[in-house]
C-alpha positions as CSV (number, residue, x, y, z in Angstrom):
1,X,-5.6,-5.3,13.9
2,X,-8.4,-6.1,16.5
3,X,-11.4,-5.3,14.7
4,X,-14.5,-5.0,16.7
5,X,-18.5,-5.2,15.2
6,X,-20.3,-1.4,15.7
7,X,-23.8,-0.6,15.9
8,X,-24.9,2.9,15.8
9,X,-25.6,3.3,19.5
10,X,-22.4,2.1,20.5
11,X,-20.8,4.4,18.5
12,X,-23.2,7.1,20.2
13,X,-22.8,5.6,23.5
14,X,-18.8,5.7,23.4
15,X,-19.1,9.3,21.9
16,X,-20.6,10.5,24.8
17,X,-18.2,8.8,27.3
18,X,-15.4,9.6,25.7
19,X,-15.9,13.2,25.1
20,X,-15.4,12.7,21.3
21,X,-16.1,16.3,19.6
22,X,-15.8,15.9,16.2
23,X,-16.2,13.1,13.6
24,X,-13.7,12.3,10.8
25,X,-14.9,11.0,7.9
26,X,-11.9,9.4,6.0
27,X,-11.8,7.9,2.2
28,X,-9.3,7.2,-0.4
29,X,-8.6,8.9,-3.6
30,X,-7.5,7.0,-6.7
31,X,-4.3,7.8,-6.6
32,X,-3.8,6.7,-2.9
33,X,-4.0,10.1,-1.2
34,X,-5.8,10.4,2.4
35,X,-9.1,12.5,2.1
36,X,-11.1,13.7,5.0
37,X,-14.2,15.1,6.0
38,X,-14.4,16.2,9.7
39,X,-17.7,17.3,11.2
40,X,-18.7,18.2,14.9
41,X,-19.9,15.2,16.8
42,X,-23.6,17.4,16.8
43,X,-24.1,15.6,13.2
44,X,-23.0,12.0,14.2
45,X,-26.6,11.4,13.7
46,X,-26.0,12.1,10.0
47,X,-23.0,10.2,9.4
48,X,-24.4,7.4,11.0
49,X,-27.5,7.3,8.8
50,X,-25.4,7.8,5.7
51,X,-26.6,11.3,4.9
52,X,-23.4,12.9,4.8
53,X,-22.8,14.4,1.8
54,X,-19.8,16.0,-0.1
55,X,-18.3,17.5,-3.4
56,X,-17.1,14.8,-5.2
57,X,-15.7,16.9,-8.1
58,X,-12.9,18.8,-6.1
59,X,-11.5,15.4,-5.6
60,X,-9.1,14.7,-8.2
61,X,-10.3,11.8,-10.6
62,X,-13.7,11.9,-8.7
63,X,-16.1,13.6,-10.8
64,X,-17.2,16.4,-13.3
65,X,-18.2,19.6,-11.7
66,X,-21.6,18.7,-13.3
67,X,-22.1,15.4,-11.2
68,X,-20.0,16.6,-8.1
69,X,-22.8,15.7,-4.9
70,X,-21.5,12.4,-3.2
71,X,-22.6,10.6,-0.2
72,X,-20.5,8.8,2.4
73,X,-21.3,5.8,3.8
74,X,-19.3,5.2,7.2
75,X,-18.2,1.7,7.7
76,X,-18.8,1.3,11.3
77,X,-16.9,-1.3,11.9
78,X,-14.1,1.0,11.0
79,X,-14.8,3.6,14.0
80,X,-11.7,4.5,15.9
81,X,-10.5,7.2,18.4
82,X,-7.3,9.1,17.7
83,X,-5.6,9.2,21.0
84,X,-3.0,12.2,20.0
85,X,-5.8,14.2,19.1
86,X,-7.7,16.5,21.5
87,X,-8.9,19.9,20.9
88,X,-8.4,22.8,23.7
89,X,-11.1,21.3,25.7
90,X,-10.1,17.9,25.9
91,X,-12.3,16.9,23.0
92,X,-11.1,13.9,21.2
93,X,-11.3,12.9,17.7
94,X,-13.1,9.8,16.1
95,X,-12.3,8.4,13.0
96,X,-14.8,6.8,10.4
97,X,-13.7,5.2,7.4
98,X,-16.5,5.7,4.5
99,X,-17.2,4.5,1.1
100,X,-18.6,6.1,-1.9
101,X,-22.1,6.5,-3.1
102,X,-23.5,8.7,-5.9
103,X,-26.5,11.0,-5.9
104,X,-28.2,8.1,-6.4
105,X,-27.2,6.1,-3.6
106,X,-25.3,3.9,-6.1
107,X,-21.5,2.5,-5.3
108,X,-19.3,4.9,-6.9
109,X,-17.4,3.1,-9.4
110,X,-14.3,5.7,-8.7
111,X,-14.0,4.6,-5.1
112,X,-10.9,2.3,-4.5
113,X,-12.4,1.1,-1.5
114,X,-15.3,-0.2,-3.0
115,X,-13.6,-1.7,-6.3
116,X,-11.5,-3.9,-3.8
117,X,-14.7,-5.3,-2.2
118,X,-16.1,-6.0,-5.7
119,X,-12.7,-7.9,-6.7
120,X,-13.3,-10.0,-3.3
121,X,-16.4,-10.8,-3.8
122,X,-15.4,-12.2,-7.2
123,X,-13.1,-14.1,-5.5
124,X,-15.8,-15.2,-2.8
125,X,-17.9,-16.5,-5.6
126,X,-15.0,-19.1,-6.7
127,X,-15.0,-21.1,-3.4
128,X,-12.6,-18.6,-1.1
129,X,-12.9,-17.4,1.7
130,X,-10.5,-14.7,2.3
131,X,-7.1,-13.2,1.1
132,X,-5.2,-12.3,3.6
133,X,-1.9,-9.8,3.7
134,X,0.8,-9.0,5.6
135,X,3.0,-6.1,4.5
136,X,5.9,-4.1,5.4
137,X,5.9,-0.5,5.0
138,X,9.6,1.5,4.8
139,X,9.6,4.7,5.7
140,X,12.5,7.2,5.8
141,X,12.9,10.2,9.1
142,X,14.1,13.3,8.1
143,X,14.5,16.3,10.3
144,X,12.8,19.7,10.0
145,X,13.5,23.5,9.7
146,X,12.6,26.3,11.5
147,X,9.8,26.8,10.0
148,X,8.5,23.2,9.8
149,X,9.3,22.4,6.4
150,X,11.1,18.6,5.6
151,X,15.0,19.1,4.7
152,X,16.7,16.3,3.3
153,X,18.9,15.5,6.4
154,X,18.7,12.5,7.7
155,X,17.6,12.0,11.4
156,X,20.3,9.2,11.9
157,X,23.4,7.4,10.5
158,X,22.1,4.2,11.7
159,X,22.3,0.5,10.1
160,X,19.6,-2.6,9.9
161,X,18.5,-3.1,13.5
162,X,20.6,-0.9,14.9
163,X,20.0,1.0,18.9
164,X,20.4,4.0,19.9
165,X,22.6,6.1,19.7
166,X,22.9,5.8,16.3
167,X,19.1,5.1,16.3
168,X,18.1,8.2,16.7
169,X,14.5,7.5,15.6
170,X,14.0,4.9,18.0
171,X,12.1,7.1,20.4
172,X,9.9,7.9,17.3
173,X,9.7,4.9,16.5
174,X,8.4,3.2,19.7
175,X,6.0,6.1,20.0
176,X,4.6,4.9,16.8
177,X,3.7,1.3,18.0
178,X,2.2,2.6,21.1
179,X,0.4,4.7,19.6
180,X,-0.8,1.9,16.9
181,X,-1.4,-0.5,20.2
182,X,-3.5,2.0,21.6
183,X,-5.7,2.4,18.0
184,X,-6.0,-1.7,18.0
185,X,-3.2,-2.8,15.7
186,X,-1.3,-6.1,16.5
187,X,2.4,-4.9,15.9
188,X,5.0,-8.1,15.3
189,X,7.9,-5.8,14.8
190,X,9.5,-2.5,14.7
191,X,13.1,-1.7,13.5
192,X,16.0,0.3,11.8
193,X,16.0,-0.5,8.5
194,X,19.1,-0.9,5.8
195,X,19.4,2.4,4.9
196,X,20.1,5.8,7.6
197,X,17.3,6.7,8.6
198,X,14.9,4.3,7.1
199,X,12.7,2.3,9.4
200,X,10.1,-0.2,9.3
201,X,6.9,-1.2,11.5
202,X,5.8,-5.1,11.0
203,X,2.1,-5.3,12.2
204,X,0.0,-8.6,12.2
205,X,-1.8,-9.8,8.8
206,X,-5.4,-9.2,8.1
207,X,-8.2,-9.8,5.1
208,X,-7.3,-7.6,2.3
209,X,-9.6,-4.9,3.1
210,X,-8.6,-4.5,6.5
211,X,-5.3,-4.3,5.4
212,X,-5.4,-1.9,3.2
213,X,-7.2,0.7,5.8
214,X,-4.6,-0.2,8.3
215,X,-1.8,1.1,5.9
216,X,-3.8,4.0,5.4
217,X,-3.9,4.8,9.0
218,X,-1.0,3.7,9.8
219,X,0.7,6.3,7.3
220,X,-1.6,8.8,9.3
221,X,0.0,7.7,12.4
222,X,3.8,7.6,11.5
223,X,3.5,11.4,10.2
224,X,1.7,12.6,12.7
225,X,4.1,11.2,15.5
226,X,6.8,12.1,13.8
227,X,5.8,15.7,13.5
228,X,5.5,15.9,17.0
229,X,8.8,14.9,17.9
230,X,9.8,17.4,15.0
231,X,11.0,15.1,11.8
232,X,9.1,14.3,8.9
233,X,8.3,11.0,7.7
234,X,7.9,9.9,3.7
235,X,7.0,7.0,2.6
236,X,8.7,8.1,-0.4
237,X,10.4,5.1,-2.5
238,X,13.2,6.9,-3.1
239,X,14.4,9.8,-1.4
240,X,18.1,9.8,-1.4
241,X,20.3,8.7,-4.0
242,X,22.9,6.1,-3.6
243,X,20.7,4.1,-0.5
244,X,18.2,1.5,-0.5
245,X,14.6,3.0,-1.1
246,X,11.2,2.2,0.4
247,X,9.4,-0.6,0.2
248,X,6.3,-2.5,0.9
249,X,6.7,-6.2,0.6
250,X,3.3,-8.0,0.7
251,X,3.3,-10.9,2.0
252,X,-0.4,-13.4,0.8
253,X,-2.1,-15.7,0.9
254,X,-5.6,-17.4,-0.4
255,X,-8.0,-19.4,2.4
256,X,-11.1,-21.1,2.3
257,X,-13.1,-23.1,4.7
258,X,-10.6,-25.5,5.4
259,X,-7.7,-23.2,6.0
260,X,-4.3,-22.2,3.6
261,X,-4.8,-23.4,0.2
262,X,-1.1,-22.6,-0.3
263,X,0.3,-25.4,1.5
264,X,0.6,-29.0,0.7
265,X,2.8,-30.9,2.9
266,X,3.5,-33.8,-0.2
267,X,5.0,-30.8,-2.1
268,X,9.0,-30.5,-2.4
269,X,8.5,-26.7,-1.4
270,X,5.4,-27.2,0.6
271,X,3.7,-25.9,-1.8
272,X,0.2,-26.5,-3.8
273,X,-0.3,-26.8,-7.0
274,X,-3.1,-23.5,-6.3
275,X,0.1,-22.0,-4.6
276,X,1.7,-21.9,-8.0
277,X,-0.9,-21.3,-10.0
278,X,-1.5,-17.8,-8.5
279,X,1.9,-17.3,-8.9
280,X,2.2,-18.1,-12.1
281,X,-0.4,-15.7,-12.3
282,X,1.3,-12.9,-10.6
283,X,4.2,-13.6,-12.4
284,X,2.6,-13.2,-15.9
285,X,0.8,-10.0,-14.9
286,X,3.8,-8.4,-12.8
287,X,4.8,-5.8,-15.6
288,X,1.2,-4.6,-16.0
289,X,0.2,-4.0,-12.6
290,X,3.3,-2.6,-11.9
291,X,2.0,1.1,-12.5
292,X,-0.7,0.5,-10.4
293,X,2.2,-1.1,-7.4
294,X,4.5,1.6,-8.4
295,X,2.4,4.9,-9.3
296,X,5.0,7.5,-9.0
297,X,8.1,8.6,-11.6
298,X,10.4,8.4,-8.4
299,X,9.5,4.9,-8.0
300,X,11.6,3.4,-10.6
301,X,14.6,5.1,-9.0
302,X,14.0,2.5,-6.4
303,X,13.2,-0.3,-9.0
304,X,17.0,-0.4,-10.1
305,X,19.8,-3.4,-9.4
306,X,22.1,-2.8,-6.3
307,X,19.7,-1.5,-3.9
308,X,17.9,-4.1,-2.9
309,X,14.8,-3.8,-4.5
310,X,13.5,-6.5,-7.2
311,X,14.3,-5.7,-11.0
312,X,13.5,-9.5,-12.5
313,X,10.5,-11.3,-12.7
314,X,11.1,-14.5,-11.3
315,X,10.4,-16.5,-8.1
316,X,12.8,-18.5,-5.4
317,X,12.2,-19.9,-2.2
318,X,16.2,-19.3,-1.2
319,X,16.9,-16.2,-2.0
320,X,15.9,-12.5,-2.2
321,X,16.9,-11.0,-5.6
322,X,13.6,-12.2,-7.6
323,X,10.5,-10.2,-7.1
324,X,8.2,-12.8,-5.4
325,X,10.0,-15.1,-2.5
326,X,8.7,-17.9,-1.1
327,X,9.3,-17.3,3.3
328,X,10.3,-20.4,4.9
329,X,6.9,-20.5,7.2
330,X,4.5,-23.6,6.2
331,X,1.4,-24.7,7.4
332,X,-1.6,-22.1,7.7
333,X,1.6,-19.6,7.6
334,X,2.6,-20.6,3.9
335,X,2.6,-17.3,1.9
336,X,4.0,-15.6,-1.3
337,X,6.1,-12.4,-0.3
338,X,6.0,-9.8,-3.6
339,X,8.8,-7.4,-3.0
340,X,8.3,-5.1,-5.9
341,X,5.2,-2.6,-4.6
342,X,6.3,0.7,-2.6
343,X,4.1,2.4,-0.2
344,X,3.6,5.1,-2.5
345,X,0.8,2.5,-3.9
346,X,-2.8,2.5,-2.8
347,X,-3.4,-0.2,-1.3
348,X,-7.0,-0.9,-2.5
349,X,-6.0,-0.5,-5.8
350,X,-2.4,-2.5,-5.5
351,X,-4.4,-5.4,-4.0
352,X,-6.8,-5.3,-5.9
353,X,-4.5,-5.8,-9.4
354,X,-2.5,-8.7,-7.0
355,X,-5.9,-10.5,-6.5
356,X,-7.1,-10.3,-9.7
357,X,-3.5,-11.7,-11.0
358,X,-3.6,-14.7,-8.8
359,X,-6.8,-15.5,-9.7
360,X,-6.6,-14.9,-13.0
361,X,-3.4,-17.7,-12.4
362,X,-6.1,-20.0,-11.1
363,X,-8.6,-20.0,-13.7
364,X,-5.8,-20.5,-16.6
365,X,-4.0,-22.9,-14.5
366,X,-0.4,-21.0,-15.3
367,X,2.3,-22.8,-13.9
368,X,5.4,-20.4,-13.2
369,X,9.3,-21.3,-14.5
370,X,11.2,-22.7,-12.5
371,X,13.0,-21.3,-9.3
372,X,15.7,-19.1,-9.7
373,X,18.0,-19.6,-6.7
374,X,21.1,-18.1,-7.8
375,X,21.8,-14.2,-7.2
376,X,20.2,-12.6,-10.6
377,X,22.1,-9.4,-10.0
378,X,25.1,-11.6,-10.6
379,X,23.6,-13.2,-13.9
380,X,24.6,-11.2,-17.2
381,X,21.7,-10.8,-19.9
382,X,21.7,-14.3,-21.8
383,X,21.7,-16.0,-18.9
384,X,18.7,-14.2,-17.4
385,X,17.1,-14.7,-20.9
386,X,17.8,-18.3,-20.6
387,X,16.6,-18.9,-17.2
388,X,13.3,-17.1,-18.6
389,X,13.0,-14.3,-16.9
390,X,12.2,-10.8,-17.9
391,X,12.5,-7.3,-16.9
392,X,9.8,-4.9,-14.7
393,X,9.3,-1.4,-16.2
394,X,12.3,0.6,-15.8
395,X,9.8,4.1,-16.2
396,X,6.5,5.4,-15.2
397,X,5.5,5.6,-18.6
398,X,6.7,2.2,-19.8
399,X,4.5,0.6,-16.7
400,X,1.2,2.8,-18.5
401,X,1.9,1.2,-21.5
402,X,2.0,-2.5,-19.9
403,X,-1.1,-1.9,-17.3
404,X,-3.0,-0.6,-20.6
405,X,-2.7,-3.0,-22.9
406,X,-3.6,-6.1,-20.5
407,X,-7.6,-6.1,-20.0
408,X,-7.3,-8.6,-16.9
409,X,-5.5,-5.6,-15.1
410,X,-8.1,-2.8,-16.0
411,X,-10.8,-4.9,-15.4
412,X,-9.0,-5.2,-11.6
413,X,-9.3,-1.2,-11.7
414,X,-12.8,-0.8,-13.4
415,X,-12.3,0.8,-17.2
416,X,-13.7,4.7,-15.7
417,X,-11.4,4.3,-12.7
418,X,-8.2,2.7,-15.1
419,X,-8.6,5.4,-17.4
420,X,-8.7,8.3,-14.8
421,X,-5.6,6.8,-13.5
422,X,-3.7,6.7,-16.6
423,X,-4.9,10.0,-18.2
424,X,-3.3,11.7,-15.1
425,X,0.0,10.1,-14.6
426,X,0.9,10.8,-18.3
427,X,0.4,14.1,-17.4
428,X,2.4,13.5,-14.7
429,X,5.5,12.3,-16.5
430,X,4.8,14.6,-19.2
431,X,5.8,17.3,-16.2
432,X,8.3,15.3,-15.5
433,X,10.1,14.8,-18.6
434,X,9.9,18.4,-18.7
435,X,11.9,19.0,-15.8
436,X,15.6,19.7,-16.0
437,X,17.3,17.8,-13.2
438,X,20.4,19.2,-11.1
439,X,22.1,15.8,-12.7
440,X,21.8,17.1,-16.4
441,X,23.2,20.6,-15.2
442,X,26.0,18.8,-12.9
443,X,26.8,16.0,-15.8
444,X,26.1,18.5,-19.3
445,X,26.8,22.1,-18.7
446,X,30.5,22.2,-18.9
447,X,30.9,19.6,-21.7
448,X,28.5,20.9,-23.7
């Protein structure tokens, strides 16, 4: 995404000829969900100065009631006008993205945004210069009722890159990368995916904190557009049984001053020996930070064999059944592709657990096993066990019990932000377990 340097009066200056009315203050919860702030453009003065303030404790996983006032800081490098939205005047709205502070003017240590610039500045003190990520966000159309409520009917019947007419999203869809052109973001791609209904949007790779806002507006994007042509988008990782699910593949890699430490021509892969050193790191720590790139209950519905998605920890540079994949690009394009995370993650926190993986790879020098270039979903048990590799987490809760006990990954989160997390989703899949499905009525009732 085309990122251009703010001051404050050009921000004021392209207020005023742009007829922006009010000012969106946006941030990130810890479990990934969008929050916003929106004030009339009569207090940009405020926001700009970093006097905008907020109650932290009715954001879940913030605060205690006791603590609750919270400043945000705009990052004005992040300013951005939406260009669907206009109020009844022909007002627009601007868009700031905003970290944490305390009372105190002190980083939150809750603030997912912020945690991810603390992991890269870790990473800036061993001699890099940037990680930067391409991913791929899924994301499934469904149509709407009457009354504006999501059904569970799919849009299409469409195939992988399939047109129109069985592409019925495709005027969605193409309204969606305008609409991300117009905002500044460098689309490569845009597609039917596998599954009916499913789609995907490729846009250009950025530094990991770039990144991670751009999947956050871009999920802001894709619902709203698809709202006004009257469907409703999920980024759910599973929706409907018996299809492939949504991912978000991420594709990385590690620079410093003298480009892509991942490639080395001499290499039979093309590969460095730092190249599989951070793999071997995100290999070792792929169970653990696997709650963190997989938050919900639904998304080990994806995480199953048949559909796609990766269930084995392993690597190849030939084929797609292990969970990281080595893309055939070389030179300053040499990357890792991790196909496990779904875009129900945060992003600050997913790459945040990624980095610290990799570079926790680095500083132990881990070396991964060797490629597995054979179909795994084809490989019975003792032969997976021979070829060394293991299972992800097949549950929410077994992915808590991982990400907990492995210190490297809650010290990726912070302990206070770790432990917020994990306190609330085992409440979450205590509700969960608590839940009678329609599958235990269909397959029980009668025999039983």
């Amino acid at each position: 995404m085309t990122k251009h340097k703010y001051s404050k009066n050009e921000i004021k200056e392209i207020i005023a000829k742009e007829n922006v009315q009010f000012l969106r203050l946006q941030f990130t919860d810890v479990f990934g969900t969008i929050k916003n702030v929106e004030v009339p453009v009569s207090q940009v003065d405020k926001v700009l100065n970093n006097k905008m303030m907020f109650d932290g404790s009715s954001i879940d996983g913030f605060v205690r009631i006791e603590e609750s006032d919270m400043y945000l800081y705009p990052d004005l490098d992040t300013f951005m006008i939406f260009p669907w939205a206009t109020d009844e005047n022909g007002g627009k709205v601007a868009r700031l993205i905003a970290d944490i502070y305390t009372v105190d003017h002190q980083l939150f240590a809750g603030d997912p945004r912020s945690n991810l610039k603390r992991v890269l500045k870790d990473m800036q003190k061993r001699g890099f210069k940037e990680f930067n990520l391409g991913t791929e966000p899924e994301f499934f159309l469904f149509k709407m009722d009457e009354n504006g409520e999501p059904t569970m009917k799919l849009n299409d019947h469409g195939g992988y890159f399939d047109l129109a007419p069985l592409d019925l999203g495709e005027n969605t869809r193409r309204e969606i990368v305008l609409e991300m052109e117009k905002m500044g973001f460098e689309v490569e791609a845009a597609h039917h995916e596998v599954a009916p209904g499913q789609h995907e949007v490729d846009f250009k790779y950025s530094d990991a904190l770039d990144a991670a806002d751009n999947i956050q507006t871009f999920k802001i994007i894709v619902k709203t557009i698809a709202r006004k042509h009257g469907l409703y988008a999920t980024f759910l990782p599973k929706p409907v049984t018996g299809i492939n699910g949504n991912g978000m593949h991420v594709n990385m890699s590690l620079f410093n001053e003298n480009g892509n430490i991942f490639y080395n021509e001499s290499d039979e892969l093309q590969l460095s020996e730092e190249a599989y050193q951070f793999m071997g790191g995100i290999l070792e720590h792929a169970a653990s930070f696997t709650a963190i790139t997989n938050p919900t209950v639904n998304s080990y519905k994806r995480l199953t064999p048949g559909f796609e998605a990766p269930v084995y920890v392993a690597w190849s540079a030939s084929n797609r059944s292990p969970m990281v994949r080595i893309p055939a690009a070389r030179g300053n394009s040499t990357r890792l592709e991790l196909r496990s995370v779904d875009p129900t993650a945060n992003p600050y926190t997913a790459f945040a657990a990624i980095l610290t993986a990799g570079l926790d790879g680095l500083d132990r020098e881990l070396t991964p096993n060797h490629a597995v270039d054979q179909n795994i979903y084809l490989m019975d048990e003792n032969e997976r066990k021979r070829a060394g590799i293991t299972n992800l987490p097949d549950t929410l809760l077994a992915a808590l019990d991982q990400f907990e006990e492995d210190e490297t990954m809650v010290d990726a989160l912070g302990k206070n932000m770790a432990n917020t997390f994990v306190a609330a989703k085992r409440v979450e899949y205590a509700s969960y377990r608590q839940h009678v499905s329609q599958w235990e009525i269909d397959t029980y009732i009668q025999q039983y």
